[in-house]
DSSP file (Angstrom, degrees, kcal/mol; ACC not computed):
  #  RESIDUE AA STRUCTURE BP1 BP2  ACC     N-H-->O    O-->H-N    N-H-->O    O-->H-N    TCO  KAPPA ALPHA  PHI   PSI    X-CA   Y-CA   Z-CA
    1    1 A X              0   0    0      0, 0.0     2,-0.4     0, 0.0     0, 0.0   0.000 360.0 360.0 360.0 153.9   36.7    1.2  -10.4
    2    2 A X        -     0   0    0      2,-0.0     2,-0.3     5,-0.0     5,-0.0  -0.677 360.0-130.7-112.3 138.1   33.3    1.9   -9.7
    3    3 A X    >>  -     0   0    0     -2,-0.4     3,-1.8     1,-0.1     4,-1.1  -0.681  33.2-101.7 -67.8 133.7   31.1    4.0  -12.6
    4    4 A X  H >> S+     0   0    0     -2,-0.3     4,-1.2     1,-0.2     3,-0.8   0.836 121.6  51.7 -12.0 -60.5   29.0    7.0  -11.6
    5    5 A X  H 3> S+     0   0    0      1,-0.2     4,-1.3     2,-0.2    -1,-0.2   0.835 107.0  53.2 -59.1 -27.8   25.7    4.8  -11.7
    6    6 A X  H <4 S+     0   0    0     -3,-1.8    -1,-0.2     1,-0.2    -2,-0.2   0.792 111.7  40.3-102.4   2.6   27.2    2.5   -9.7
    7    7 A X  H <X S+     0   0    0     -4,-1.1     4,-1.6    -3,-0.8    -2,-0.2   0.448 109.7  64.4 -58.9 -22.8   28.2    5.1   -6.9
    8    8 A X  H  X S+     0   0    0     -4,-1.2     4,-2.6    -5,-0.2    -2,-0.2   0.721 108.1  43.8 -89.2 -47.5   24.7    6.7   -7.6
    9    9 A X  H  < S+     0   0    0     -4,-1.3    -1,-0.2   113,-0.3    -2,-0.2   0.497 100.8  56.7 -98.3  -2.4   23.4    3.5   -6.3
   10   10 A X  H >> S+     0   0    0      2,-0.1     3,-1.4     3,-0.1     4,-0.7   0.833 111.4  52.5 -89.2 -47.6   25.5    2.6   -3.2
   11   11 A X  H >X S+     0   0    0     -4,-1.6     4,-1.9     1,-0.3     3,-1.7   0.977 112.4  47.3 -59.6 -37.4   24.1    6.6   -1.8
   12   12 A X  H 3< S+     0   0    0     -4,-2.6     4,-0.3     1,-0.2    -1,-0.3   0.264 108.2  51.7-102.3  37.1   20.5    5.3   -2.6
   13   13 A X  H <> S+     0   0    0     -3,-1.4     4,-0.5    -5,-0.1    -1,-0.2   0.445 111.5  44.6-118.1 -10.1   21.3    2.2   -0.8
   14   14 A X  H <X S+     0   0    0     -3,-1.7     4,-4.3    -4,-0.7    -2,-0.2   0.885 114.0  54.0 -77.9 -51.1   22.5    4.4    2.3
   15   15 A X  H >X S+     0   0    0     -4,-1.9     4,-0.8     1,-0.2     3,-0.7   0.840 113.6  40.5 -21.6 -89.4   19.0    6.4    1.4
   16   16 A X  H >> S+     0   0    0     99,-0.4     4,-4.3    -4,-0.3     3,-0.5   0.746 111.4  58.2 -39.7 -57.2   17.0    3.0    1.7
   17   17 A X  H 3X S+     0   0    0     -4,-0.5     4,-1.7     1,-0.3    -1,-0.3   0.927 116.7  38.6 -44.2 -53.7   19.1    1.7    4.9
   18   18 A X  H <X S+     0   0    0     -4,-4.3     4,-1.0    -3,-0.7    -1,-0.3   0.692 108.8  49.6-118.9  27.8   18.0    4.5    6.4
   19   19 A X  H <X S+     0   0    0     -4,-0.8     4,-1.8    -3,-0.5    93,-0.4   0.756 113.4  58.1 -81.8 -39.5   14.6    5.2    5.5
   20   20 A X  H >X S+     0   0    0     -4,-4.3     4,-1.8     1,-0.2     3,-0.7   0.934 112.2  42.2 -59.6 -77.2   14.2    1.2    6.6
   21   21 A X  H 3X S+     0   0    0     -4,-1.7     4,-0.6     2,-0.3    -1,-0.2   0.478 115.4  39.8 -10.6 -51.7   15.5    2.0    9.9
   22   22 A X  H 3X S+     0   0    0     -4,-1.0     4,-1.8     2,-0.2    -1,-0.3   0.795 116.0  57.8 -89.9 -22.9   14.1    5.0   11.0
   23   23 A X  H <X S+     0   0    0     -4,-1.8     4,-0.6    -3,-0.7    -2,-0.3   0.869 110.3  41.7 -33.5 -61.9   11.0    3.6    9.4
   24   24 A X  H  X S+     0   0    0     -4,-1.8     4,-2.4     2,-0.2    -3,-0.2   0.730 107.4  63.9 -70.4 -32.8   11.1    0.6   11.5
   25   25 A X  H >< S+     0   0    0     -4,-0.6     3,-2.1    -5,-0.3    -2,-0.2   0.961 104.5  46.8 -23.3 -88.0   12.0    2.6   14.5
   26   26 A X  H 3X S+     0   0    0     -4,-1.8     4,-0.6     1,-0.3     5,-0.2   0.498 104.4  54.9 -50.3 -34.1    8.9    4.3   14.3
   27   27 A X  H >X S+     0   0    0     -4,-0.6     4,-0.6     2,-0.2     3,-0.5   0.753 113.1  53.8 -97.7 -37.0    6.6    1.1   13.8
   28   28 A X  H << S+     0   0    0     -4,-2.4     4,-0.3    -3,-2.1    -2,-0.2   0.896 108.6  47.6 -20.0 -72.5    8.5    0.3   17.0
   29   29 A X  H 34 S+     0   0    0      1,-0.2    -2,-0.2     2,-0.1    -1,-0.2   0.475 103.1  52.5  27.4 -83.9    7.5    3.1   18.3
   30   30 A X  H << S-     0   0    0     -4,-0.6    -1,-0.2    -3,-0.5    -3,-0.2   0.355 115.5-114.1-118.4 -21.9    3.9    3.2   17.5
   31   31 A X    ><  -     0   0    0     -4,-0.6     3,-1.3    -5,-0.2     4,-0.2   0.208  24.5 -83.7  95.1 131.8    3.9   -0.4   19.3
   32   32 A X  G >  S+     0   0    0     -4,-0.3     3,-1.3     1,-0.2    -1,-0.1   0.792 130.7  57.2  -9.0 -73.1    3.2   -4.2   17.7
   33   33 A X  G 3  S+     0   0    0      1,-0.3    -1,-0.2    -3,-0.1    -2,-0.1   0.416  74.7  91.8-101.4 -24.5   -0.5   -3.6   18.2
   34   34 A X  G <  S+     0   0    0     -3,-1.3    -1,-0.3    -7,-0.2     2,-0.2   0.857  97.8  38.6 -44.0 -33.6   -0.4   -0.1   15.7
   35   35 A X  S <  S-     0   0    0     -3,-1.3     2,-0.3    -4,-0.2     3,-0.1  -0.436  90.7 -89.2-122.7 174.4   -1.3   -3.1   12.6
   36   36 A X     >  -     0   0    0     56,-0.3     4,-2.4    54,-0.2     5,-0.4  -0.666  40.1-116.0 -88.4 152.9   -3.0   -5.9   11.6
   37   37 A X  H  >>S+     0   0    0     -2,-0.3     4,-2.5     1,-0.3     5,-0.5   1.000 120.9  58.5 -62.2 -55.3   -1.3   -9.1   12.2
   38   38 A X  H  >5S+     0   0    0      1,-0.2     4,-0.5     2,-0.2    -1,-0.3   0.905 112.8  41.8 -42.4 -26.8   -1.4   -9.2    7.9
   39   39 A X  H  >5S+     0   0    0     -3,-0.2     4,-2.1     2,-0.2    -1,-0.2   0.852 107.5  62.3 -84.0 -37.3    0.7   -5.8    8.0
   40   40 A X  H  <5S+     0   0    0     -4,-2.4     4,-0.4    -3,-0.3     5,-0.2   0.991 112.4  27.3 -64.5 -60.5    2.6   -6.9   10.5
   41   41 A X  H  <5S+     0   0    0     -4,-2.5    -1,-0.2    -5,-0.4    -2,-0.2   0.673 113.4  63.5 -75.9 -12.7    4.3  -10.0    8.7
   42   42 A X  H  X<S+     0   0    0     -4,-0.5     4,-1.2    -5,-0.5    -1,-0.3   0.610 106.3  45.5-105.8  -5.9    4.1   -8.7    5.3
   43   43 A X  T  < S+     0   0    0     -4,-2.1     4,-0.3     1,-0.2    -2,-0.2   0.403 104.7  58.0-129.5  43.8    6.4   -5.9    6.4
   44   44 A X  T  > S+     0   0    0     -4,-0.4     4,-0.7     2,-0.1    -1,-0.2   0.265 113.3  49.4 -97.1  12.2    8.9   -8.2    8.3
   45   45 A X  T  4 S+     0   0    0     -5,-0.2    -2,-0.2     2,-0.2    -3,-0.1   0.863 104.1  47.4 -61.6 -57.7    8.8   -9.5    4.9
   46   46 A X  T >X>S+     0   0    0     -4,-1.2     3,-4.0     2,-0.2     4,-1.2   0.982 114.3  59.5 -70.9 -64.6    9.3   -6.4    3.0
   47   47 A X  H >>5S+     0   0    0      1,-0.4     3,-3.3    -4,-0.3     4,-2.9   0.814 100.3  49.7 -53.2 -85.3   12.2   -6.0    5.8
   48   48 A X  H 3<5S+     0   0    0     -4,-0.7     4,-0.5     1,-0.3    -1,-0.4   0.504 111.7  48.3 -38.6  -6.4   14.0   -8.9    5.0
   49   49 A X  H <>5S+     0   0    0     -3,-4.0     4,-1.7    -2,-0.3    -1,-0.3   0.427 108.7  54.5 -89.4 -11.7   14.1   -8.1    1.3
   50   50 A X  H <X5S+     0   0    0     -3,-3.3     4,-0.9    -4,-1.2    -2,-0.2   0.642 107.8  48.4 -88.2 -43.2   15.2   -4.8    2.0
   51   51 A X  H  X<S+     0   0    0     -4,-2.9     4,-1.2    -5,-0.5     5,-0.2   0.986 112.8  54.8 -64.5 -41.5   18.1   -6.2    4.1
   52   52 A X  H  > S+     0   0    0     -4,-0.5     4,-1.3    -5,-0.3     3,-0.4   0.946 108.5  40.6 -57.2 -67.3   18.8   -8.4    1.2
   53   53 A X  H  X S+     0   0    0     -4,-1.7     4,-1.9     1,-0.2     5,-0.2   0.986 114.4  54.3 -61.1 -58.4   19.1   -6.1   -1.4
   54   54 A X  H  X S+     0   0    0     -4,-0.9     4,-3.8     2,-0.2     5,-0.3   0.780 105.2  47.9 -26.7 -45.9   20.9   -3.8    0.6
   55   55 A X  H  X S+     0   0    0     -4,-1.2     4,-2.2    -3,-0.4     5,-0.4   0.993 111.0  53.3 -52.1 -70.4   23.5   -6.0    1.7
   56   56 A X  H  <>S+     0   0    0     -4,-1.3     5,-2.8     2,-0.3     4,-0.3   0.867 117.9  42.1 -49.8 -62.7   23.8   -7.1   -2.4
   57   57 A X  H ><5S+     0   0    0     -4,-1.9     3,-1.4     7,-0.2    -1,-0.2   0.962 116.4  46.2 -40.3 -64.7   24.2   -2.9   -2.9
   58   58 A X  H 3<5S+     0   0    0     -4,-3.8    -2,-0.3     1,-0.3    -1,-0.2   0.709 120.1  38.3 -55.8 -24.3   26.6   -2.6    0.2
   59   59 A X  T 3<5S-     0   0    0     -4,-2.2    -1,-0.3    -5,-0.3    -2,-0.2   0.547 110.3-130.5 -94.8  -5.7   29.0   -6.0   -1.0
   60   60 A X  T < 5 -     0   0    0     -3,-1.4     2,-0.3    -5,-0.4    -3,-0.2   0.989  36.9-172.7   7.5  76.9   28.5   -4.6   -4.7
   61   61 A X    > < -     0   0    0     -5,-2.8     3,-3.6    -6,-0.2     2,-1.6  -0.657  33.4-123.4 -86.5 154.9   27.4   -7.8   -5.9
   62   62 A X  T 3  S+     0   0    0      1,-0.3    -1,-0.1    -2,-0.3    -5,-0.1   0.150 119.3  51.3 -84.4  47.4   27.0   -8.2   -9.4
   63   63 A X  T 3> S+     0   0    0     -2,-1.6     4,-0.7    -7,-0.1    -1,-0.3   0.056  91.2 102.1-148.0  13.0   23.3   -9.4   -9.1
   64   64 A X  H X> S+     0   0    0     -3,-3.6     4,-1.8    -8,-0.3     3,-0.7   0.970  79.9  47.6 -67.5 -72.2   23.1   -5.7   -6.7
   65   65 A X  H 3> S+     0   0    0     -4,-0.4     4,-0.9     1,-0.3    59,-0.2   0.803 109.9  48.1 -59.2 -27.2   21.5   -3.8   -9.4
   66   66 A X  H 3> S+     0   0    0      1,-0.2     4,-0.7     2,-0.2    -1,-0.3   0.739 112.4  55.7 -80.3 -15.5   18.5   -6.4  -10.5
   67   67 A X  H << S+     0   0    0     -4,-0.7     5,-0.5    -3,-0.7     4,-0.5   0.681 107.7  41.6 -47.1 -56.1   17.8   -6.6   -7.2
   68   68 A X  H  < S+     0   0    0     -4,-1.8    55,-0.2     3,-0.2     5,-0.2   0.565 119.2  42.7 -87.2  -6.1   17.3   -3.2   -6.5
   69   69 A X  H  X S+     0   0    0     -4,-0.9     4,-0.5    -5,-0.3     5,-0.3   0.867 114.9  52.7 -88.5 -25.9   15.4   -2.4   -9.5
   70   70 A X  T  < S+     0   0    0     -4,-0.7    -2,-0.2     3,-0.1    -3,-0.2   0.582 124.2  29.3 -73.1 -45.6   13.4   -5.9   -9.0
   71   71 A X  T  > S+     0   0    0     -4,-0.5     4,-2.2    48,-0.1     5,-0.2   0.786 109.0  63.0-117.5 -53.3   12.6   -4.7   -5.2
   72   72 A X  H  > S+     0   0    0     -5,-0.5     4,-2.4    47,-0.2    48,-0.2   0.827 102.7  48.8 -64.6 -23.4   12.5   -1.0   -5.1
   73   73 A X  H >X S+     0   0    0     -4,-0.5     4,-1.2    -5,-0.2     3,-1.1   0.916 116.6  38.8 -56.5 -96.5    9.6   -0.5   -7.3
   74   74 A X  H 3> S+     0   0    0     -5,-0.3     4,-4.2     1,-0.2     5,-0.2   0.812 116.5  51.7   0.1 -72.5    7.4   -2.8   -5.9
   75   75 A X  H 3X S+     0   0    0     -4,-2.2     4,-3.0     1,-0.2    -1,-0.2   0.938 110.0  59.3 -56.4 -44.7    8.5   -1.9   -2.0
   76   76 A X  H <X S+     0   0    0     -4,-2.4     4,-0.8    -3,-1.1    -1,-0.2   0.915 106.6  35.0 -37.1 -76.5    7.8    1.4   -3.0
   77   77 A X  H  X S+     0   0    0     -4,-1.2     4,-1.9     2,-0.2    -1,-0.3   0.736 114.0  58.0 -77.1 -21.8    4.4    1.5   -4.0
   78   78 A X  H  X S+     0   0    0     -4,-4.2     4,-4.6    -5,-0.4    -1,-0.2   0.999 108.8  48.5 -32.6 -71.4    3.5   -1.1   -1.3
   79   79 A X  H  X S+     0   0    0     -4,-3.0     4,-1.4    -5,-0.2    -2,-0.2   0.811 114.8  46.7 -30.1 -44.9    5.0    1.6    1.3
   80   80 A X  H >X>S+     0   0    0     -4,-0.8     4,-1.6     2,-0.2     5,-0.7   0.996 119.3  46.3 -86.9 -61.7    2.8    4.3   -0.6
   81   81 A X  H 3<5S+     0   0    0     -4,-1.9    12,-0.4     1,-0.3    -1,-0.2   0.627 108.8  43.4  13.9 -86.7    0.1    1.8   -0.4
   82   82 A X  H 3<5S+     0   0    0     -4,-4.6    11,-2.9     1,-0.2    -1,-0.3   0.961 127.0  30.5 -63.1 -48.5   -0.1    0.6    2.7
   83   83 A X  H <<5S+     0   0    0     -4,-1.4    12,-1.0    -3,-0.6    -2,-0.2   0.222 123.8  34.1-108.1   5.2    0.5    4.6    4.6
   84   84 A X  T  <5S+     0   0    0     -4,-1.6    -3,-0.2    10,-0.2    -1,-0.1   0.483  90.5  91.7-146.3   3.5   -1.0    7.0    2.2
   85   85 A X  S   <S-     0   0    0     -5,-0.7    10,-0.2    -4,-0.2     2,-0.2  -0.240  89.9-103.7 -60.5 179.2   -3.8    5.5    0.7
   86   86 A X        -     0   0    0      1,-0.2     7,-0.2     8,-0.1    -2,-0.1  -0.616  69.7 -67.6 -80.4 163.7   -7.1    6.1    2.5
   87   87 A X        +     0   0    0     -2,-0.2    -1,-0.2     1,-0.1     3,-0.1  -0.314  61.8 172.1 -64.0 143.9   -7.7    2.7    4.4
   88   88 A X        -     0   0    0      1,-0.4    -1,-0.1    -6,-0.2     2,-0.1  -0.005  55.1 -42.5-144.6  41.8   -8.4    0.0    2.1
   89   89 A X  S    S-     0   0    0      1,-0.1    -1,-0.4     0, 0.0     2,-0.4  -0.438  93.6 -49.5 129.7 174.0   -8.6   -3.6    3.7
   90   90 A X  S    S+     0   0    0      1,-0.3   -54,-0.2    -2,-0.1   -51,-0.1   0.276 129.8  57.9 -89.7  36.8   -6.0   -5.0    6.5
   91   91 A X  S    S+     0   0    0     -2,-0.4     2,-0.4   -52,-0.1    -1,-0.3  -0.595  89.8  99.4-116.0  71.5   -2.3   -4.2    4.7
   92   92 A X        +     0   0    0     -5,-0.1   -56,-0.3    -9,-0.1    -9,-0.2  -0.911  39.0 159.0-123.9 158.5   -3.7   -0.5    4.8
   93   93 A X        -     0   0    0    -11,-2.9     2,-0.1    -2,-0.4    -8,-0.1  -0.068  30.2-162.1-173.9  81.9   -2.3    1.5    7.9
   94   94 A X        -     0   0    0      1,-0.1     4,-0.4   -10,-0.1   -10,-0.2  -0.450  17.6-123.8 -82.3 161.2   -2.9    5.1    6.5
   95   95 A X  S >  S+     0   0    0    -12,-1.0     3,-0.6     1,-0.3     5,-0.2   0.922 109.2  32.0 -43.8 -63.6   -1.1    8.6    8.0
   96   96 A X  T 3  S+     0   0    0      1,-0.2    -1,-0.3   -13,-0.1     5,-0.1   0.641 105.4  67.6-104.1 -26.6   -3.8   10.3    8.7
   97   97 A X  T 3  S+     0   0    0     -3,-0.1     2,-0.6     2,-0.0    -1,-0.2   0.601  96.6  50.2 -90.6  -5.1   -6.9    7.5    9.9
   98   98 A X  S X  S-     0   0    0     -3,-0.6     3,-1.6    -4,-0.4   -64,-0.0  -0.917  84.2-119.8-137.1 167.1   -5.3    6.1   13.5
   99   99 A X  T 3  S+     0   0    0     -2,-0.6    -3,-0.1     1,-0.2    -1,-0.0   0.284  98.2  70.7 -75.0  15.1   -4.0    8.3   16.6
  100  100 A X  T 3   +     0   0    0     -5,-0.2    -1,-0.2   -66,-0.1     2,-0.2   0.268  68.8 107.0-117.7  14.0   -0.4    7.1   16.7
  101  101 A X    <   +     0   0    0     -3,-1.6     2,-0.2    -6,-0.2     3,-0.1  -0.640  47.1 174.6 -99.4 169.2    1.1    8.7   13.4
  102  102 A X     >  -     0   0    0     -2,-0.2     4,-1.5     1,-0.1     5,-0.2  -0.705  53.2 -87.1-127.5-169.7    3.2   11.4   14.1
  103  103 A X  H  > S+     0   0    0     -2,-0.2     4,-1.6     2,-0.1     5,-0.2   0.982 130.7  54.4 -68.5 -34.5    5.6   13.9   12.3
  104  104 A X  H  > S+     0   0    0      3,-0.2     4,-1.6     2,-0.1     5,-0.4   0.889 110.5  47.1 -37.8 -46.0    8.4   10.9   12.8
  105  105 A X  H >> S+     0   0    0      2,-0.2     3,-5.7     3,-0.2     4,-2.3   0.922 111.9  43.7 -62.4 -73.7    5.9    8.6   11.1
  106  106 A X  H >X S+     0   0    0     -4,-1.5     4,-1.2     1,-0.3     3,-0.7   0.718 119.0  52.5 -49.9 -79.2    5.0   11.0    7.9
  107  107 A X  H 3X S+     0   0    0     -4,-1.6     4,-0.6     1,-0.2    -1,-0.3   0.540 116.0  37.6  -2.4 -42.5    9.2   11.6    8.0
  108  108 A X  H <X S+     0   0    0     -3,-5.7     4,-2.7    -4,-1.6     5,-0.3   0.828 112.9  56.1-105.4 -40.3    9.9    7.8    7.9
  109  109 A X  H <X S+     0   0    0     -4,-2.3     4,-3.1    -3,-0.7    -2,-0.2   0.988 111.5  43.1 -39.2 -65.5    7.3    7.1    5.7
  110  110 A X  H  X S+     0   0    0     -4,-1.2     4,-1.6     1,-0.2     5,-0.3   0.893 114.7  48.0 -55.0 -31.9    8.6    9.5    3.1
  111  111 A X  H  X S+     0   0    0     -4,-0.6     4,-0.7    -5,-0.3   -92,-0.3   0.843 108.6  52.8 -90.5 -22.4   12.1    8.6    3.4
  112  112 A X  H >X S+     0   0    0     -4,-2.7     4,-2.0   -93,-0.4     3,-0.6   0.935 114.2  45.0 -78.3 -44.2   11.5    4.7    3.2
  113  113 A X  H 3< S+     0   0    0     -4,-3.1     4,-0.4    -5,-0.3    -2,-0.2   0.652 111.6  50.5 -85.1   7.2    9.6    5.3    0.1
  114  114 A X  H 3< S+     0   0    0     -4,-1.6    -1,-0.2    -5,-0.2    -2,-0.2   0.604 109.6  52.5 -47.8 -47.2   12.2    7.7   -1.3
  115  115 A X  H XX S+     0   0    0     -4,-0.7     4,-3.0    -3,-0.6     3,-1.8   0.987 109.3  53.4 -72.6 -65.8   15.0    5.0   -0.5
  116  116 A X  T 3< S+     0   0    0     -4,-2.0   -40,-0.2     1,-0.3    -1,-0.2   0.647 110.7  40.3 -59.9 -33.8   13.0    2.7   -2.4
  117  117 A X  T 34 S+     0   0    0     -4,-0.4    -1,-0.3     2,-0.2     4,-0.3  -0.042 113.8  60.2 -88.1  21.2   12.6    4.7   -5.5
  118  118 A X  T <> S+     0   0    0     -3,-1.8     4,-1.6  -106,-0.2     5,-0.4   0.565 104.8  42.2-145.3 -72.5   16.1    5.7   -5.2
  119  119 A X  T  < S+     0   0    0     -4,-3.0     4,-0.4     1,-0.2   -47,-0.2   0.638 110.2  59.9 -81.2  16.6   17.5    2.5   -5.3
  120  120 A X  T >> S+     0   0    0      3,-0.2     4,-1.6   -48,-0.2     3,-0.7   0.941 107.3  44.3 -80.3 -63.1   15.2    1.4   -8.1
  121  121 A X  H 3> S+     0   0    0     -4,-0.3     4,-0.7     2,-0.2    -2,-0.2   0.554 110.7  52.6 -62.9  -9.4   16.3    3.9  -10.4
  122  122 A X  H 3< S+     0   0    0     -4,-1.6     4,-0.3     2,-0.2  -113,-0.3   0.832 110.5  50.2 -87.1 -28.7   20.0    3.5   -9.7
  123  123 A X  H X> S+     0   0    0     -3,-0.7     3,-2.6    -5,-0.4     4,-2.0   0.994 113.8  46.4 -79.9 -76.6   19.7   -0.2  -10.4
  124  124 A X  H 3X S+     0   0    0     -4,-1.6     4,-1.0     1,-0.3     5,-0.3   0.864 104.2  57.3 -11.6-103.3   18.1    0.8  -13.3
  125  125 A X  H 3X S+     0   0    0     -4,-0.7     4,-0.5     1,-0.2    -1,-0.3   0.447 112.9  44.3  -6.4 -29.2   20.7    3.3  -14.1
  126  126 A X  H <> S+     0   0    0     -3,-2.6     4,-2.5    -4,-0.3    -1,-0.2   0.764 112.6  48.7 -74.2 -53.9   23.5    0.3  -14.0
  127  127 A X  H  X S+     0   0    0     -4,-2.0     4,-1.6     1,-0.3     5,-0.2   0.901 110.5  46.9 -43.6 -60.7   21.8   -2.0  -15.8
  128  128 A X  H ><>S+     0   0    0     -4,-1.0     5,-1.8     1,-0.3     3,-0.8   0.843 113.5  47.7 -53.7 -57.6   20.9    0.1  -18.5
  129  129 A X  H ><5S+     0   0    0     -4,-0.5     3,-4.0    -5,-0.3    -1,-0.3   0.924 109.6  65.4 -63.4 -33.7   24.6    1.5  -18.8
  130  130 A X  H 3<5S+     0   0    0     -4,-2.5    -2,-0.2     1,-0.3    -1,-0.2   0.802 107.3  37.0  -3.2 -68.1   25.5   -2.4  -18.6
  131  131 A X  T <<5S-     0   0    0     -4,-1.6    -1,-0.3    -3,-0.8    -2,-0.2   0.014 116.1-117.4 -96.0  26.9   24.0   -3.0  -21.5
  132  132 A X  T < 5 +     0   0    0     -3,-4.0     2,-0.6    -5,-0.2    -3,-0.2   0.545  68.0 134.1  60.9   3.3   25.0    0.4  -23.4
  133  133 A X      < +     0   0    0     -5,-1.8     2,-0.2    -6,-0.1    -1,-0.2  -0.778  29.7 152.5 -95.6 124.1   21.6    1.6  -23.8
  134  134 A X     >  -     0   0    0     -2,-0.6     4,-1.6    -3,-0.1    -1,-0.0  -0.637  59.4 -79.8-106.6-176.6   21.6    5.6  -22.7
  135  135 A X  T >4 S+     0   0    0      1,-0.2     3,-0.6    -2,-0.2    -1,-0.1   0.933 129.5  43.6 -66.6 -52.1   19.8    8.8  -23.4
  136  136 A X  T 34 S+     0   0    0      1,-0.2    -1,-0.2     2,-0.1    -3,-0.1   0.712 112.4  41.8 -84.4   3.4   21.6    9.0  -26.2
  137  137 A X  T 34        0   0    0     -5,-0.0    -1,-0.2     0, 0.0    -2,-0.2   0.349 360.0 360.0-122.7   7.4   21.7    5.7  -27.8
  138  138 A X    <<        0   0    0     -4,-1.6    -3,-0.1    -3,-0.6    -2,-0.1   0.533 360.0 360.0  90.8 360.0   17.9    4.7  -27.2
């Protein structure tokens, strides 16, 4: 039987699925040519680790929660990075600086790095009961 945390973390592995998805949509979208070839490959990268942990959520395998705590941080602030920094070198692709973003983009942008911090803290949130540690026991 599955714990609260570890229900907590199969919704922010739907979250993630489909902040990756409509996220990638959009980069669809927006055309190949939207990036830099470096952006480009470092987030079929991020994509394929984002299929990977997902999958690991979706199977609940027991390596599911380090995985998403392990990946969602990171992916997060890459995501924040890359789309809401001001530009800063070629993994930058910021909202506001080229003529293709739309509301869809800001939309899939927030919701993949929502998803991400969603399944970080849920993987967190198993481990940590894993190991007995709570709010209340420090």
């Amino acid at each position: 039987m599955e714990t609260p945390a570890e229900r907590r973390l199969v919704a922010a592995g739907v979250l993630f699925a489909v902040g990756s998805a409509v996220h990638t949509l959009d980069h669809l979208r927006r055309g190949q040519g939207s990036v830099t070839e470096a952006l480009y490959w470092t987030g079929n990268l991020a994509l394929v680790l984002q299929v990977v942990v997902v999958t690991l959520i979706f199977t609940r395998h027991r390596l599911a929660p380090l995985a998403a705590v392990a990946a969602g941080f990171p992916l997060a602030v890459g995501f924040f990075a890359a789309h809401w920094l001001p530009g800063w070198g070629p993994l930058s692709d910021p909202l506001w600086e080229t003529g293709s973003w739309s509301w869809l983009s800001y939309a899939a942008s927030t919701l993949e790095i929502a998803g991400a911090l969603a399944v970080g803290f849920a993987g967190l949130a198993v481990e940590r009961e894993a190991r007995g540690v709570g709010p209340a026991t420090g």
